[in-house]
C-alpha positions as CSV (number, residue, x, y, z in Angstrom):
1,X,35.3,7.8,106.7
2,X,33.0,9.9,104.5
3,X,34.8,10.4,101.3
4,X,32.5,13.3,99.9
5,X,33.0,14.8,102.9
6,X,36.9,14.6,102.7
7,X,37.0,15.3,98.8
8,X,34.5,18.5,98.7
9,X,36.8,20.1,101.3
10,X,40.2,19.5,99.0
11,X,39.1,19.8,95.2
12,X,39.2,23.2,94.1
13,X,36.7,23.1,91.4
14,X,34.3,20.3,91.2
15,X,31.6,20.5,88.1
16,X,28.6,18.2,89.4
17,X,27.6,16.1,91.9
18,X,30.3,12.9,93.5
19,X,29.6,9.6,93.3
20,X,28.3,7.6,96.2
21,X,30.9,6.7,98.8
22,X,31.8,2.7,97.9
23,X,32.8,4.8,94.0
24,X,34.2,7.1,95.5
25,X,36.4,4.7,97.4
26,X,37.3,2.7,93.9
27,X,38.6,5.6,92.6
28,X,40.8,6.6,94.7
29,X,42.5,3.5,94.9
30,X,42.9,2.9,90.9
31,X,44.1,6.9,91.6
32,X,46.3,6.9,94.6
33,X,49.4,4.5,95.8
34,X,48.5,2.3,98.6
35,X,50.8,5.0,100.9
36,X,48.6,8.2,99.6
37,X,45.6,6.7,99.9
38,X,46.6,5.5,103.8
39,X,48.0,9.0,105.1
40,X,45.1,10.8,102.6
41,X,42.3,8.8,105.0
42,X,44.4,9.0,108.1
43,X,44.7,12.6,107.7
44,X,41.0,13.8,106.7
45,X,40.3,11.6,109.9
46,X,42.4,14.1,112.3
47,X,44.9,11.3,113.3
48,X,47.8,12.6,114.6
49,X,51.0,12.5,113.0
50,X,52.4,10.5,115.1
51,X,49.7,8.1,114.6
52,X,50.4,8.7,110.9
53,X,54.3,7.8,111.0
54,X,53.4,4.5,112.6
55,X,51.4,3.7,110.2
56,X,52.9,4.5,107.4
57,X,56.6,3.9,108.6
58,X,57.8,7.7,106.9
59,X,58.9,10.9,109.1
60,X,56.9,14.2,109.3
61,X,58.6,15.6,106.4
62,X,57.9,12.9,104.0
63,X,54.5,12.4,105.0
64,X,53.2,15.8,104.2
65,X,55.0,15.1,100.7
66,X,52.8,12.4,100.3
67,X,49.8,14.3,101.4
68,X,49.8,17.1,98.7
69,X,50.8,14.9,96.3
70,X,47.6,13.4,96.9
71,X,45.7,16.7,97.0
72,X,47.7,17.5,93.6
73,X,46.3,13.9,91.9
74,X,42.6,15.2,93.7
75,X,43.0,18.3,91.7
76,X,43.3,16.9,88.2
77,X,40.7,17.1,85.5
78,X,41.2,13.4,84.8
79,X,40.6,12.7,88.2
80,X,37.6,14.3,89.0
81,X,35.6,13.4,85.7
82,X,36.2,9.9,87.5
83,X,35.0,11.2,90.7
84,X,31.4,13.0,89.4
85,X,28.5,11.3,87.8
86,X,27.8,12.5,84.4
């Protein structure tokens, strides 16, 4: 999966340049739970959902919960100073 690919397209406003992609990876681990960091990856990979719920044993509903509340954690200033080099 490309990561900057995947983050570029979700983070609203991103001040410099991301990390390369095994960072990138760290960081979202230390950032996400193991769940939203599964269903973040399955989803920026065009699985389908039913794909998805196997995976992550959750219905529809809760899934997409778990998806923008990974987009949200994306979003944060704390987060992306740990996702750009200075």
């Amino acid at each position: 999966m490309n990561f900057e690919k995947a983050l570029l397209s979700n983070i609203d406003k991103l001040v410099g340049r991301l990390k390369d992609e095994d960072e990138l990876r760290e960081v979202l681990k230390r950032k996400f739970t193991k769940k939203e960091l599964k269903v973040f990856i399955a989803k920026e990979e065009n699985k389908s959902i039913e794909d998805i719920k196997t995976l992550v044993n959750d219905d529809e509903e809760r899934i997409e919960e778990i998806y923008k509340t990974a987009i949200k954690k994306l979003n944060q200033e704390k987060t992306k100073k740990e996702l750009v080099n200075l």
